[in-house]
C-alpha positions as CSV (number, residue, x, y, z in Angstrom):
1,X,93.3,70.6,120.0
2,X,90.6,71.3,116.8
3,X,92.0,74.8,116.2
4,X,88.8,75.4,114.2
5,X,86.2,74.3,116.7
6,X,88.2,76.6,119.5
7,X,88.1,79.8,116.9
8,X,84.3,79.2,116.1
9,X,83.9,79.8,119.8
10,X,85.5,83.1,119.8
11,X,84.0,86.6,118.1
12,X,86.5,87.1,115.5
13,X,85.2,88.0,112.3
14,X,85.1,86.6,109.5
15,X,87.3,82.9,109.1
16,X,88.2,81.1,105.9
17,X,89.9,77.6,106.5
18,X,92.4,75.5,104.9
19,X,92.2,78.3,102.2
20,X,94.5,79.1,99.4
21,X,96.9,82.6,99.8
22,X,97.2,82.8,95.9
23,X,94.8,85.9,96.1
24,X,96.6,87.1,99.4
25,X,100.0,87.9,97.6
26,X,101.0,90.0,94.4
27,X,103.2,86.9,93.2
28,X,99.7,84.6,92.5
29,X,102.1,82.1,95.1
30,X,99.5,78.7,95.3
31,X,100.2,77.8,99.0
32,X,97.3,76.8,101.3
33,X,96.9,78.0,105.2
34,X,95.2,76.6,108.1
35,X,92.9,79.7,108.5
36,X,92.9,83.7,107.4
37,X,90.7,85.6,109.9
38,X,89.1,89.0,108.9
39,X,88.5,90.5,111.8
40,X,85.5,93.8,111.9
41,X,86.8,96.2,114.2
42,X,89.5,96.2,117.4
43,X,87.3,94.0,119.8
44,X,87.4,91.3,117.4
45,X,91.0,91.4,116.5
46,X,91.8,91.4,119.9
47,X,89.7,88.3,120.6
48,X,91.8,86.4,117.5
49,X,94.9,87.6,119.1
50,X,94.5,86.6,122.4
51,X,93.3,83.1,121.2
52,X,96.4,82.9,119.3
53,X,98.9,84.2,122.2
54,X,97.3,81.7,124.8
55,X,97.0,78.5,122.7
56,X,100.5,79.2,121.2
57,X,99.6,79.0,117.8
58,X,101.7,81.1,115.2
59,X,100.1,83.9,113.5
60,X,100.7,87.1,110.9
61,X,99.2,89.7,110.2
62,X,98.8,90.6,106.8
63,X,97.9,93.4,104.3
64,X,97.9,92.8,100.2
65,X,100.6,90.6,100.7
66,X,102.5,92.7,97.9
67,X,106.0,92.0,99.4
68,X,105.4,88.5,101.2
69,X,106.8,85.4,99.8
70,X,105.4,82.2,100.1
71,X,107.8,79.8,100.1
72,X,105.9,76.5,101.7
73,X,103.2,74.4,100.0
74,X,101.1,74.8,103.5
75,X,101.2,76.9,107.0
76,X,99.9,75.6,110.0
77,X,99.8,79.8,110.9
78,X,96.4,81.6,111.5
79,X,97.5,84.6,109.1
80,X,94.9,87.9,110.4
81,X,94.1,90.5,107.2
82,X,92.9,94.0,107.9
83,X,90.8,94.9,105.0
84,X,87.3,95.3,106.7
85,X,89.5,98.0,108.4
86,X,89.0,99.9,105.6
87,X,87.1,103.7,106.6
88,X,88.7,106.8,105.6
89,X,87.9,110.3,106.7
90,X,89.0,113.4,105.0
91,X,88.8,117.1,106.6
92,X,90.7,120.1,104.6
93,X,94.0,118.3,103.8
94,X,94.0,115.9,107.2
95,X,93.7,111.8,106.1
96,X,92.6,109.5,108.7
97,X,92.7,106.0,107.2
98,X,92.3,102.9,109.0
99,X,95.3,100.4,107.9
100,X,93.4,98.1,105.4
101,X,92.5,101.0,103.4
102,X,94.0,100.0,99.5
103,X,97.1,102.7,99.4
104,X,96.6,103.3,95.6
105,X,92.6,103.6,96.1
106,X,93.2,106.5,98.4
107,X,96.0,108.3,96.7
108,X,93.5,108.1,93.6
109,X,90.9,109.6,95.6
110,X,92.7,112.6,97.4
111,X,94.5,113.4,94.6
112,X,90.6,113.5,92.2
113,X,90.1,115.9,95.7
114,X,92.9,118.2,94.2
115,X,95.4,117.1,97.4
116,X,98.9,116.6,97.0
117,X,101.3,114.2,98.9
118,X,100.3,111.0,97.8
119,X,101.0,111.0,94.0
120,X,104.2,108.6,94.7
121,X,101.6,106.2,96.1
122,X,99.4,105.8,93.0
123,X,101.5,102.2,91.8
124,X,102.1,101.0,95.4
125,X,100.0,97.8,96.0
126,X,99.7,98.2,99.8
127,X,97.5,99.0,102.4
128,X,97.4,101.8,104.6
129,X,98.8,99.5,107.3
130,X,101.8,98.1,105.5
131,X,102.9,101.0,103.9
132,X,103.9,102.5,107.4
133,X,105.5,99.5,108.3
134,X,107.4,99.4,105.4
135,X,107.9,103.3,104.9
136,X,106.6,102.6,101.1
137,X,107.6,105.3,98.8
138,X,108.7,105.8,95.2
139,X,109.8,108.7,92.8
140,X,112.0,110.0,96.1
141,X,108.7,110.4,98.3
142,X,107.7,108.3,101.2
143,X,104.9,107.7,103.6
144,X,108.0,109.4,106.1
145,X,106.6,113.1,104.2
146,X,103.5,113.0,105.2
147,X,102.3,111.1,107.7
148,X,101.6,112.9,111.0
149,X,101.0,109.9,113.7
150,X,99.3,106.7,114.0
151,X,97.6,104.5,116.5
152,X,99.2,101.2,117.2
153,X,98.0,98.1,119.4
154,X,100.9,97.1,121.3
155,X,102.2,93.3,122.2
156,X,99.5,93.8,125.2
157,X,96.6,94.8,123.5
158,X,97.1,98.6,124.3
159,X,96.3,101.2,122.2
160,X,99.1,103.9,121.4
161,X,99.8,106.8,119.5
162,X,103.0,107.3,118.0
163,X,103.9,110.8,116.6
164,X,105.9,110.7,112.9
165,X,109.7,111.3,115.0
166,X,108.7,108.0,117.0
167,X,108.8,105.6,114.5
168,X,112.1,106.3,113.6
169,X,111.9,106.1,110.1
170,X,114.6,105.4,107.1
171,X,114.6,104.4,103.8
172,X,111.9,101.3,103.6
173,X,112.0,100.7,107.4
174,X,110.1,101.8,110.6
175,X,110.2,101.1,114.3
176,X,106.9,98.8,113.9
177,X,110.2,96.3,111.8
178,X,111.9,96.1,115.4
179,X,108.3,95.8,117.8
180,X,107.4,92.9,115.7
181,X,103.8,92.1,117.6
182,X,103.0,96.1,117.1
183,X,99.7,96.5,114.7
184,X,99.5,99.8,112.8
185,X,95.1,100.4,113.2
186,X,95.0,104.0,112.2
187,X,97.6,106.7,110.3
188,X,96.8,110.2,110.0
189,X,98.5,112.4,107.3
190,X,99.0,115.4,106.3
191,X,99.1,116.6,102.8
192,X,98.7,120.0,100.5
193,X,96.3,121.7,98.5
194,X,97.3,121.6,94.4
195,X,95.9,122.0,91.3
196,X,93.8,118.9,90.6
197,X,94.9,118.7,86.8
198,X,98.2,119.2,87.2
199,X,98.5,116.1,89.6
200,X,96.6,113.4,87.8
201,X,98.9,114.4,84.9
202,X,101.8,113.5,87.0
203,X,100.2,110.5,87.8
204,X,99.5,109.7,84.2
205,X,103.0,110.3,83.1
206,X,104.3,108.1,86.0
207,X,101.8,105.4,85.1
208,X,102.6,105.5,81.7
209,X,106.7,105.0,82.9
210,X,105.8,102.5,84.7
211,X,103.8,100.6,82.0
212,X,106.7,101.0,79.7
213,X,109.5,100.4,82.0
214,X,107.6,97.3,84.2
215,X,107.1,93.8,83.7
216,X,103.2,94.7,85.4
217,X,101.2,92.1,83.0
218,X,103.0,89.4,85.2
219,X,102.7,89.0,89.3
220,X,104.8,90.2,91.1
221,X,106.4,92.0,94.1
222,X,107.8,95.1,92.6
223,X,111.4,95.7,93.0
224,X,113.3,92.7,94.2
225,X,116.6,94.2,95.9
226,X,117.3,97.7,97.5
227,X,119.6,100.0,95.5
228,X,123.0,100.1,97.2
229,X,122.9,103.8,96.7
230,X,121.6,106.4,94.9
231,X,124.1,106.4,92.0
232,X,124.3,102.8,92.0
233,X,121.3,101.0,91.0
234,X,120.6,96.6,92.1
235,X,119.0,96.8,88.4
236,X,122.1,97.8,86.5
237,X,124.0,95.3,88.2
238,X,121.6,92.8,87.5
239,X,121.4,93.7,83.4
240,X,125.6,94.2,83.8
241,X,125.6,90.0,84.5
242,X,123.4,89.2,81.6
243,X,120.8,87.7,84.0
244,X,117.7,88.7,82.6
245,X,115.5,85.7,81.4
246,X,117.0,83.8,84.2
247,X,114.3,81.0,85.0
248,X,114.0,79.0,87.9
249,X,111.0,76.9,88.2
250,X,108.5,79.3,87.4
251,X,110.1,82.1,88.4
252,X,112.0,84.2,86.3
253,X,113.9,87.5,85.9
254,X,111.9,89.9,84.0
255,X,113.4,91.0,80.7
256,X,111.8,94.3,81.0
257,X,113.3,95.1,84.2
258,X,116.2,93.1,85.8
259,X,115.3,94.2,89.3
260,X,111.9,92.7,89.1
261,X,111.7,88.6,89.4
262,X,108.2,87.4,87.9
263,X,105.5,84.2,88.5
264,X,105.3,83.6,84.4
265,X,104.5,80.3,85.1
266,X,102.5,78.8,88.1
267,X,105.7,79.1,89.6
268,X,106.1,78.5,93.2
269,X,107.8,80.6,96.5
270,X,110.6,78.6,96.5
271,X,111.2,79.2,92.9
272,X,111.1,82.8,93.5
273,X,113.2,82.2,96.3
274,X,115.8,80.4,95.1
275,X,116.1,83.0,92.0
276,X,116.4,85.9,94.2
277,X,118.9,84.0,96.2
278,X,120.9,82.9,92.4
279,X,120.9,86.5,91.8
280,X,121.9,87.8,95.4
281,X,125.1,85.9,95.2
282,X,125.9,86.4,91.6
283,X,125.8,89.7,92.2
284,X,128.1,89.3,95.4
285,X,130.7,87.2,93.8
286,X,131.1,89.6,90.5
287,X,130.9,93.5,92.6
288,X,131.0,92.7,96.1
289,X,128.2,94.0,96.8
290,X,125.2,92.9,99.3
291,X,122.2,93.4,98.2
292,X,119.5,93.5,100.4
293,X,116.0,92.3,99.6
294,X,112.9,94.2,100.4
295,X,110.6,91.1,99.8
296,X,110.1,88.9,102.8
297,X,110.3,85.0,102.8
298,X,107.6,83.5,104.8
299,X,109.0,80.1,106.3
């Protein structure tokens, strides 16, 4: 079967072929996939995602890729990215964002509009869409807080609306991790009127942290490992074992922060893999402890 000559056939969207990923994750990861679809509105992701389901051909669905690692050279995987869902619509302090909206975009923008509930979201490189899934959060604040509901195609192409108690949420994790073919479209959330100033100062001062305390002149996927707990932190543990500067490849442990493994040079997923892995078990052996990562390796 010509995969590409059976998608031209279809309404889909948008459709880049044989097309590198480096500018589809936050690690700059060179790998190469057999197609990325871009799909317009609902009709036309559900026409990719029925083709998909009926020939049997592997597919993801992906957002900034800002906690995705690559770890093969090519995928034979029709990867589908949200971004043309991208409208947002503000009323009072009610957020409707479709889920490619760019997370830190909007929290810069409702927070310039004097609301508060999204300051923690201001260094988060996700979309709307992922951030859900992945209950982002920082600074003790997650999506969790404020989100209200949001609309989800189901495994049969049905639209749903899930209220905030439904997804079951915990720290970094959702129901839409269990219902693995569930697509976030929509979230609606709630946030608070403040005083304008007084919030992009907070996100100034939290910038400014971050700049100080981050390794973000290198790519990237933000923290590598959960903390065990809140008094002990996967960082520390890291720093105790003397592993920053740790290379692999072209991967390395940042020796700004221990928690944060960095691309410094062209290096590739299984680099970063095989780092995070070094350091998982190093880590292990010495305290006993098993950390979990909150990157995922794609295979």
């Amino acid at each position: 079967m010509d995969i590409k000559k059976e998608i031209e056939k279809i309404n889909c969207g948008e459709v880049l072929y044989d097309i590198s990923l480096k500018n589809y994750n936050t690690y700059k990861v060179d790998s190469v996939a057999l197609a990325i679809v871009f799909p317009n509105n609902i009709d036309e992701l559900k026409n990719i995602l029925k083709f998909v389901k009926e020939k049997k051909i592997r597919y993801k669905i992906i957002g900034n890729g800002s906690n995705l690692i690559f770890t093969k050279k090519y995928y034979d995987i029709v990867f589908i990215n949200l971004r043309k869902f991208n409208k947002v619509d503000i009323t009072e302090e009610k957020v409707v964002a479709l889920s490619g909206v760019n997370l830190m975009k909007l929290a810069y923008d409702v927070s310039k509009k004097g609301l508060s509930g999204l300051e923690f979201a201001t260094g988060i490189p996700a979309t709307v869409g992922g951030a859900v899934y992945m209950n982002a959060g920082a600074y003790n604040s997650s999506i969790s807080d404020i989100l209200v509901s949001a609309k989800i195609l189901t495994d049969k192409l049905e639209i749903i609306e899930l209220s905030n108690q439904d997804f079951e949420f915990s720290y970094r994790s959702s129901l839409l991790q269990k219902l693995r073919n569930y697509i976030c479209l929509e979230a609606t959330f709630l946030l608070k009127k403040g005083n304008c100033s007084d919030i992009l100062e907070l996100i100034e001062n939290r910038k400014n942290r971050r700049l100080a305390s981050q390794p973000l002149n290198y790519p990237s996927a933000g923290s590598v490992f959960r903390n065990p707990s809140s008094e002990i932190f996967a960082g520390k543990l890291i720093e105790e074992l003397s592993l920053k500067g740790t290379k692999i490849g072209g991967a390395k442990v940042s020796e700004k922060h221990a928690n944060f493994v960095i691309n410094y040079a062209n290096a590739t997923g299984s680099d970063i893999k095989e780092l995070i892995i070094f350091v998982h078990e190093m880590v292990k052996d010495k305290y006993g402890i098993d950390l979990k990562v909150e990157q995922e390796f794609i295979e």
